[in-house]
C-alpha positions as CSV (number, residue, x, y, z in Angstrom):
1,X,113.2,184.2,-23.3
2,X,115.7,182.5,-25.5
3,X,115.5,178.7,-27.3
4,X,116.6,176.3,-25.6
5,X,117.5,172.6,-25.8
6,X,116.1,169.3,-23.7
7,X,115.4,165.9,-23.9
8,X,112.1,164.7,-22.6
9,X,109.3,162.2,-22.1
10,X,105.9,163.0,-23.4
11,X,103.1,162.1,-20.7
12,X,100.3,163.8,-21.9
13,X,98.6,166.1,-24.7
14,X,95.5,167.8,-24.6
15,X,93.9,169.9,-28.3
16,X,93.9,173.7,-27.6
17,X,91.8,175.3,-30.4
18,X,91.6,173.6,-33.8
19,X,95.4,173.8,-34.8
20,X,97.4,173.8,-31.2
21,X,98.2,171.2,-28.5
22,X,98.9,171.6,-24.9
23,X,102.1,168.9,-24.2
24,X,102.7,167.7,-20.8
25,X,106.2,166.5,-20.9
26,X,108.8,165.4,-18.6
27,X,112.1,166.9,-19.3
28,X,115.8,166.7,-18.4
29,X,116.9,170.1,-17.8
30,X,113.4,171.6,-16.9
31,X,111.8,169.1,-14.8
32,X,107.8,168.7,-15.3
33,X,106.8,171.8,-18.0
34,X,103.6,172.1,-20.3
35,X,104.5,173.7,-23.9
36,X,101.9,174.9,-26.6
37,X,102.7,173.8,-29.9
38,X,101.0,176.5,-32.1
39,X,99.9,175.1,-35.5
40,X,101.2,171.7,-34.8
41,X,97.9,170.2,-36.0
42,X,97.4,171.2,-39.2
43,X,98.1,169.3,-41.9
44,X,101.4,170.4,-43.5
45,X,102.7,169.9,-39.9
46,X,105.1,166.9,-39.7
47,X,105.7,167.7,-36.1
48,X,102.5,166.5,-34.4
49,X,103.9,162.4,-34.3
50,X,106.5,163.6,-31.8
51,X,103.6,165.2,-29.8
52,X,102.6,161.8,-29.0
53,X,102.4,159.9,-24.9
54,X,105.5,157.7,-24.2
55,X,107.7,159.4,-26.9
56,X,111.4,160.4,-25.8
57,X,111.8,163.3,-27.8
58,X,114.8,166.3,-28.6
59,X,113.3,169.6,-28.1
60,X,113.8,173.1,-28.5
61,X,111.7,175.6,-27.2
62,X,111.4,179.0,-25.6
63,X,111.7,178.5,-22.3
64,X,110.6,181.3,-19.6
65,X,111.1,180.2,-16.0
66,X,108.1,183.1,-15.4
67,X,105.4,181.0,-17.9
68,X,103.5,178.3,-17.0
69,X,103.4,178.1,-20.3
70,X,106.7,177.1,-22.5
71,X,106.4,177.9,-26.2
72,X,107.3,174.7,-28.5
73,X,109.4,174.9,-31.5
74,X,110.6,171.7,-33.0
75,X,111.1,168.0,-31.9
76,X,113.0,164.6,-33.2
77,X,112.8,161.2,-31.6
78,X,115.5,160.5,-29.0
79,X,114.2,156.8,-29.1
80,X,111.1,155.9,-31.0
81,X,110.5,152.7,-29.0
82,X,108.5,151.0,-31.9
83,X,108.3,147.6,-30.1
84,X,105.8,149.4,-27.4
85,X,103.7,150.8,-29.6
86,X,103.0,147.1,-31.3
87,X,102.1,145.7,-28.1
88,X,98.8,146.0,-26.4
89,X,100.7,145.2,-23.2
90,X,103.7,146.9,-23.3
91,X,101.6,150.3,-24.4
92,X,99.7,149.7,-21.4
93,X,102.2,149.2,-19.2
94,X,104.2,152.6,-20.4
95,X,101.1,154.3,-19.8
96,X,101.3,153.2,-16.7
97,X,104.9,155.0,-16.0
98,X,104.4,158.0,-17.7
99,X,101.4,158.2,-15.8
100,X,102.8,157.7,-12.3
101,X,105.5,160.6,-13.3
102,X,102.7,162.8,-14.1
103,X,100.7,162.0,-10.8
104,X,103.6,162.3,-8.4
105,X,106.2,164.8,-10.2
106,X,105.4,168.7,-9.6
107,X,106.8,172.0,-10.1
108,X,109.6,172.6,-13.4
109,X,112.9,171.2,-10.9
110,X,115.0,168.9,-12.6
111,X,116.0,165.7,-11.5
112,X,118.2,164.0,-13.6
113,X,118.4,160.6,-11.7
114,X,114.6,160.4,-12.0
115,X,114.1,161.2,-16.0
116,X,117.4,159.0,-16.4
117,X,115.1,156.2,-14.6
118,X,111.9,156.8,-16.4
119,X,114.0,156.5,-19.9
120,X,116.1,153.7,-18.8
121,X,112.4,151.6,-17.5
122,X,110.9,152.5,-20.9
123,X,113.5,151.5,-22.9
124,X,113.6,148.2,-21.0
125,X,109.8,147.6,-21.7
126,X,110.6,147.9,-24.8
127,X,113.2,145.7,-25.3
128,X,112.0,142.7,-23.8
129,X,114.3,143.0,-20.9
130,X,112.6,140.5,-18.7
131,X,109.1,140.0,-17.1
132,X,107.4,142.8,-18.1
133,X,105.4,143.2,-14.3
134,X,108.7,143.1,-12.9
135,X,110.2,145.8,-14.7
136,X,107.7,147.8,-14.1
137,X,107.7,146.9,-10.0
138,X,111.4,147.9,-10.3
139,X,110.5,151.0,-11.8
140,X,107.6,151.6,-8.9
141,X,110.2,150.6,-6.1
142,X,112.8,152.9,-7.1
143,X,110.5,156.0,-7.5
144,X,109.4,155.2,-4.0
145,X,112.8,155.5,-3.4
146,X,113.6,158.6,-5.0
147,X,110.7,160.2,-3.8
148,X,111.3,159.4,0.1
149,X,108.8,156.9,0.4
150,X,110.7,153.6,0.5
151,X,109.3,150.9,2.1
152,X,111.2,148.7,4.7
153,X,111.0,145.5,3.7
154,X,113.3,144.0,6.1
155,X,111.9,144.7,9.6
156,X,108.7,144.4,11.4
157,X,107.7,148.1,11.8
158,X,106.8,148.1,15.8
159,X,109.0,145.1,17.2
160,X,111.8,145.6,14.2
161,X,112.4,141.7,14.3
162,X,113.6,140.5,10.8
163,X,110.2,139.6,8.2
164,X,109.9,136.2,6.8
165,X,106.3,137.1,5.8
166,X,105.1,140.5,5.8
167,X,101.3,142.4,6.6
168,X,100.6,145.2,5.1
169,X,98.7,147.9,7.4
170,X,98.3,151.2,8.0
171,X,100.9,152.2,5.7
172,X,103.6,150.0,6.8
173,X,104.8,146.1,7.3
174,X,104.2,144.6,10.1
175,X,105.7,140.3,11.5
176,X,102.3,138.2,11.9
177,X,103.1,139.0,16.0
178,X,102.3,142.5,15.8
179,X,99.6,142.9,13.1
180,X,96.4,140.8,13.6
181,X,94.0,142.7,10.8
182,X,96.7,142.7,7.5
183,X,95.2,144.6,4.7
184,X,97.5,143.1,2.2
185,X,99.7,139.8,3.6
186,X,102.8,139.1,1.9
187,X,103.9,135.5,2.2
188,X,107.6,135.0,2.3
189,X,108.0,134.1,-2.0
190,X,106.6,137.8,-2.2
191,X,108.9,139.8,0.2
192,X,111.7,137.9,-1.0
193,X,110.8,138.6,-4.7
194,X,110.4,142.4,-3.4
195,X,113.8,142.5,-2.2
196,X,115.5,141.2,-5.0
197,X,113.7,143.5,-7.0
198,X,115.1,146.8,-4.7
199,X,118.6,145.6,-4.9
200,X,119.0,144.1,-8.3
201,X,120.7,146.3,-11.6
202,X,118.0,146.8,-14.5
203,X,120.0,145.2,-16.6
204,X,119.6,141.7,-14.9
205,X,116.4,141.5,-14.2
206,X,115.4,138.9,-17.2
207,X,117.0,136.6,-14.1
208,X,113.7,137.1,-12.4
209,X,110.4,135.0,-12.6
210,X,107.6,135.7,-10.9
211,X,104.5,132.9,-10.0
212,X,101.0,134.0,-10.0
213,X,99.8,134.0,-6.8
214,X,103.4,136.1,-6.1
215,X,102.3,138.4,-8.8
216,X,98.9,138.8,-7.2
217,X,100.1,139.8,-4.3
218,X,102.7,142.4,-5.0
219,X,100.6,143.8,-7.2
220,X,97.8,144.8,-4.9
221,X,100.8,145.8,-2.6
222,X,102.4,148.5,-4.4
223,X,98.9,149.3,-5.3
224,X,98.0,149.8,-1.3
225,X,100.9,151.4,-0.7
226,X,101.0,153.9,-3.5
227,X,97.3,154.5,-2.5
228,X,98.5,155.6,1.2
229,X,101.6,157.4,0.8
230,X,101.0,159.6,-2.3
231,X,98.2,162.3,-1.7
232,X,95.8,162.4,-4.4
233,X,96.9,158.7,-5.9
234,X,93.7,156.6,-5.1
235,X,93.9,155.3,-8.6
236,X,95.9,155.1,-11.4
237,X,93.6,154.7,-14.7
238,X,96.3,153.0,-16.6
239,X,97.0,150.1,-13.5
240,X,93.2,149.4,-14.0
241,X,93.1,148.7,-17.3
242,X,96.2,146.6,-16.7
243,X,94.6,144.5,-14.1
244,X,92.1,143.8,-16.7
245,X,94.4,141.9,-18.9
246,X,96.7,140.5,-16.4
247,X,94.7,137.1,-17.2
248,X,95.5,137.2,-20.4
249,X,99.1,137.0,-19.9
């Protein structure tokens, strides 16, 4: 067992004893691990505000591919993203990401495109680069993607004519011909929106707006589709407190 050397995203932490915390974290080189960090909460520590949910962190630790159990030693920020932790929404919305990771990511197997993604979304959130929703629907399509799910948006999934509007059934999207009872129905703003969200680069997606009734719709889309696709993802606690607020902005 030698020290080693990762980046990683924190998504969660959980007290172990009066002094040590259990860190979930997603990392580079390691994939999904939990560490102890022995000590880390008493009060000479300085280490414990790395420790924290969202945080992109350097760390070194002793890493074991035998443990389930990795042994913390140190950490730094490898981006502090101080403008999501002054915004209600942007905090909830991260939460929301780190949470999906958590959910749908197993087993310590590294996949660089997928922590490279996670960063990159986070960092975007952060700085204000574009409609927050549609960042983080970018970030939901694209781990569909990555994790073989991806949802045709282009053709009707029993006659394969082209969509113009979309129904959601079953797990898959249906033309208005071939689905009578739609669970979700996406009119042709949405699927449109959708596909410009698959195809476009992160780095222009401040080009995008988004309408309400749009919003509404994809929302409870991804949501459904999520929901059907991803055993053991009835609900993500984050997305609900987001709904909550989506009024407000």
């Amino acid at each position: 067992m030698g020290l080693k050397s990762t980046s990683g995203i924190v998504l969660k932490t959980f007290s172990y004893g009066d002094t040590s915390k259990i860190i979930r974290c997603y990392t580079r080189d390691f994939g999904k691990i939990s560490l102890i960090a022995k000590g880390v909460k008493t009060s000479k520590n300085l280490q414990i505000g790395y420790l924290e949910p969202i945080n992109c962190i350097s760390i070194d630790l002793y890493y074991n591919s035998k443990r389930q159990l990795q042994i913390f030693s140190k950490a730094e920020f490898d981006h502090p993203f101080l403008s999501i932790k002054n915004s209600i929404k942007k905090l909830i919305y991260s939460f929301a990401v780190v949470e999906l990771i958590d959910k749908t990511v197993s087993g310590e197997e590294s996949h660089l495109q997928l922590f490279n993604l996670t960063k990159d979304i986070l960092s975007a959130i952060n700085d204000n680069r574009g409609k927050i929703n549609i960042i983080f629907w970018f970030f939901q399509l694209k781990l569909l993607n990555l994790l073989g799910f991806k949802p045709n948006l282009s053709n009707c999934s029993n006659c394969q004519n082209s969509l113009i509007t979309a129904n959601f059934f079953s797990g898959e999207l249906f033309c208005d011909k071939c689905s009578t009872i739609p669970q979700i129905k996406l009119n042709k703003n949405s699927l449109n929106m959708l596909k410009s969200i698959n195809k476009i680069k992160i780095e222009n997606m401040s080009k995008l707006n988004i309408h309400s009734i749009e919003r509404k719709e994809i929302g409870e889309f991804l949501k459904q589709y999520y929901s059907y696709h991803i055993d053991g993802l009835r609900e993500i606690k984050s997305l609900r407190v987001m709904e909550s607020i989506l009024n407000k902005y």
